[in-house]
C-alpha positions in Angstrom: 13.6 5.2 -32.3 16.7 2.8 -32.5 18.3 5.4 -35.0 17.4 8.2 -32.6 19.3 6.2 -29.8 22.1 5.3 -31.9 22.9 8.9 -33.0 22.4 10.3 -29.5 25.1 7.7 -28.4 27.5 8.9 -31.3 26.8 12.3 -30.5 27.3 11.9 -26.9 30.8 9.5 -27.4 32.2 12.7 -30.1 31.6 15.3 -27.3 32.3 13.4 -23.9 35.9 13.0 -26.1 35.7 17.2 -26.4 34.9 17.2 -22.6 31.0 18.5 -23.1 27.7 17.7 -23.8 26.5 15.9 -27.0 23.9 19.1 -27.8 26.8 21.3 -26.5 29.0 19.9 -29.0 26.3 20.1 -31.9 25.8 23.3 -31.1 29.7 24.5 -31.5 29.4 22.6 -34.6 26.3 24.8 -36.5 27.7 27.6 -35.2 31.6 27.2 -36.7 28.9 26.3 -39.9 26.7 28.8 -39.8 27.4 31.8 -37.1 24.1 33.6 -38.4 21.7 31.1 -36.8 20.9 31.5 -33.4 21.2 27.7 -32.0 19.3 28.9 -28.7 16.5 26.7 -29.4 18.4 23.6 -30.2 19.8 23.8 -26.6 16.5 23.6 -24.6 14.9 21.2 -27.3 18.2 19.0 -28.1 18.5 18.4 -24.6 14.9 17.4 -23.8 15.0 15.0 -26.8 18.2 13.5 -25.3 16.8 13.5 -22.0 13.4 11.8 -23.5 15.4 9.1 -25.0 16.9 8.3 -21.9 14.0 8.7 -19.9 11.5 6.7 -22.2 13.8 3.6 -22.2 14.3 3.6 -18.4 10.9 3.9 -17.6 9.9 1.0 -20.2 12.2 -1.6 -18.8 10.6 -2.1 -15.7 7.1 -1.9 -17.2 8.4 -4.6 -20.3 9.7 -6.9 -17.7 6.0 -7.6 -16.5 5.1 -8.1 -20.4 3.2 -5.1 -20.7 4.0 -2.1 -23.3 4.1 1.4 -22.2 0.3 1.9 -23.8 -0.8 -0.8 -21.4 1.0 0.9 -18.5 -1.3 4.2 -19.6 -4.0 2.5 -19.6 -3.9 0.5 -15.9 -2.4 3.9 -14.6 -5.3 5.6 -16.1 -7.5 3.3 -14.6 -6.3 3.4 -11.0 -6.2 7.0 -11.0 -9.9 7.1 -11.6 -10.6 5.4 -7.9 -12.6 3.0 -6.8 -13.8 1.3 -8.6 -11.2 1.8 -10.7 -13.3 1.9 -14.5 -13.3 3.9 -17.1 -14.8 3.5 -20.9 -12.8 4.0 -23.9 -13.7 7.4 -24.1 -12.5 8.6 -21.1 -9.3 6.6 -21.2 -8.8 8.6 -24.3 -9.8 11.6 -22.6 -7.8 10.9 -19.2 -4.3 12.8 -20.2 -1.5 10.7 -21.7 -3.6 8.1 -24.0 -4.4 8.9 -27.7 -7.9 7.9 -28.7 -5.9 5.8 -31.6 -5.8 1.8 -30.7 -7.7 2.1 -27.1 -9.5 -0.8 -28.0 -6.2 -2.8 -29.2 -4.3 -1.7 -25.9 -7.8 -2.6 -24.1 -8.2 -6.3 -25.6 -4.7 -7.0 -24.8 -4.7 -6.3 -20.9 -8.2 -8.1 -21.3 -6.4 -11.0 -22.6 -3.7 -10.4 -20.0 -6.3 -11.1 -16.9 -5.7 -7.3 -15.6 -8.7 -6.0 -16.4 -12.4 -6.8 -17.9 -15.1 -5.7 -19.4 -18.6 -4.2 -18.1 -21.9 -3.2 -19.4 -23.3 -0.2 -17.4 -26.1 -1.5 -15.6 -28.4 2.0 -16.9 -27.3 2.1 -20.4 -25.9 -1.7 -21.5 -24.5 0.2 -24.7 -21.5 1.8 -22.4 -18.8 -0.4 -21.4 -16.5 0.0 -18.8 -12.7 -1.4 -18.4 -12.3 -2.1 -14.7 -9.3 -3.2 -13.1 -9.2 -6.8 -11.9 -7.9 -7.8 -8.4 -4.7 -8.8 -10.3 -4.6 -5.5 -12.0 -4.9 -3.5 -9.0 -2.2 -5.7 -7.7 0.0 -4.7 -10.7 -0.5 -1.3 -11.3 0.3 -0.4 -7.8 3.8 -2.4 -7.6 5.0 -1.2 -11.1 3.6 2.5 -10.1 5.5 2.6 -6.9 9.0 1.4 -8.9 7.9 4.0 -11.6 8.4 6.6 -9.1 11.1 5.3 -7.9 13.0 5.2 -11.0 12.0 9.0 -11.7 12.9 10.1 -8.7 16.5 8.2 -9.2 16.8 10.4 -12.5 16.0 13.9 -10.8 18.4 13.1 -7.9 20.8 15.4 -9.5 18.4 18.0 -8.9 17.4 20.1 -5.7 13.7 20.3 -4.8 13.8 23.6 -5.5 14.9 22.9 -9.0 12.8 20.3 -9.2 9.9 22.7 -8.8 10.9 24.9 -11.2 12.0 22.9 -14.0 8.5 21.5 -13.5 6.7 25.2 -13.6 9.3 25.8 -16.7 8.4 22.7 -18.7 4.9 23.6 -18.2 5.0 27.1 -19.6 7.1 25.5 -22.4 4.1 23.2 -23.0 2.0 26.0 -23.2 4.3 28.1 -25.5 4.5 25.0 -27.9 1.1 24.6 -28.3 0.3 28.3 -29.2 3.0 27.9 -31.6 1.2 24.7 -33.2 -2.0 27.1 -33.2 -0.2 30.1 -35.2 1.3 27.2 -37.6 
């Protein structure tokens, strides 16, 4: 991801000297290369991978600060979303939106370890186990949630809450064409 960040800085130094946007500038590049390709694509998805780079290490600092990764931040947010009393088992972490299946366990042992959440046997079957937030999770979660939000809303204040609401409705019927697309691959 370094490499990723260190190209979208060059990019972005070459065009702020050309007085436009790193993708803008990328884009006046393929097409002085090759005018036959329509670069309409690589100016939605250039500028959400920009914007994603940007976005993913803002939101990490805060969340590294309290010496958790972003998987353990998934999985408390996960957690608290699920209401009191605020347990879940590995399964439906996996299941609960933004967590892959792939190292629940890992990402589970290390909050464990952490002292912001434990372990439970379901009283009815003692083969499910439950990861519940612990007082000091709870206690956590919240605060970094709150300055989460905070720090997105920071990044959209260059946007109406009109826009707001449609870039959102427009992201998510990008989300949707994407995935057809992945079916039809």
């Amino acid at each position: 991801m370094a490499k990723n960040q260190a190209s979208a800085t060059s990019a972005t130094t070459t065009a702020s000297a050309r007085g436009q946007d790193a993708v803008a500038s990328i884009v006046e590049d393929w097409r002085r290369e090759r005018p036959e390709l329509d670069t309409a694509p690589l100016e939605v998805f250039g500028r959400l991978h920009r914007a994603f780079l940007r976005y993913s290490t803002a939101i990490s600092r805060p969340v590294e600060r309290k010496g958790l990764s972003m998987a353990g931040f998934d999985v408390l947010t996960a957690l608290r979303r699920a209401g009191a009393p605020f347990r879940r088992t590995a399964g439906e972490l996996a299941d609960s939106g933004l967590i892959s299946s792939a190292g629940v366990t890992l990402r589970i042992d290390r909050l464990e370890k952490d002292g912001l959440i434990r372990r439970e046997r379901d009283p009815q079957d003692r083969r499910v186990v439950h990861s519940r937030l612990t007082d000091e999770g709870l206690s956590v979660i919240d605060e970094l949630f709150s300055e989460h939000l905070d720090n997105e809303r920071r990044m959209l204040a260059g946007l109406s809450p009109a826009e707001c609401r449609q870039l959102a409705r427009l992201l998510e019927k990008l989300e949707r064409s994407v995935l057809a697309a992945e079916g039809d691959a």
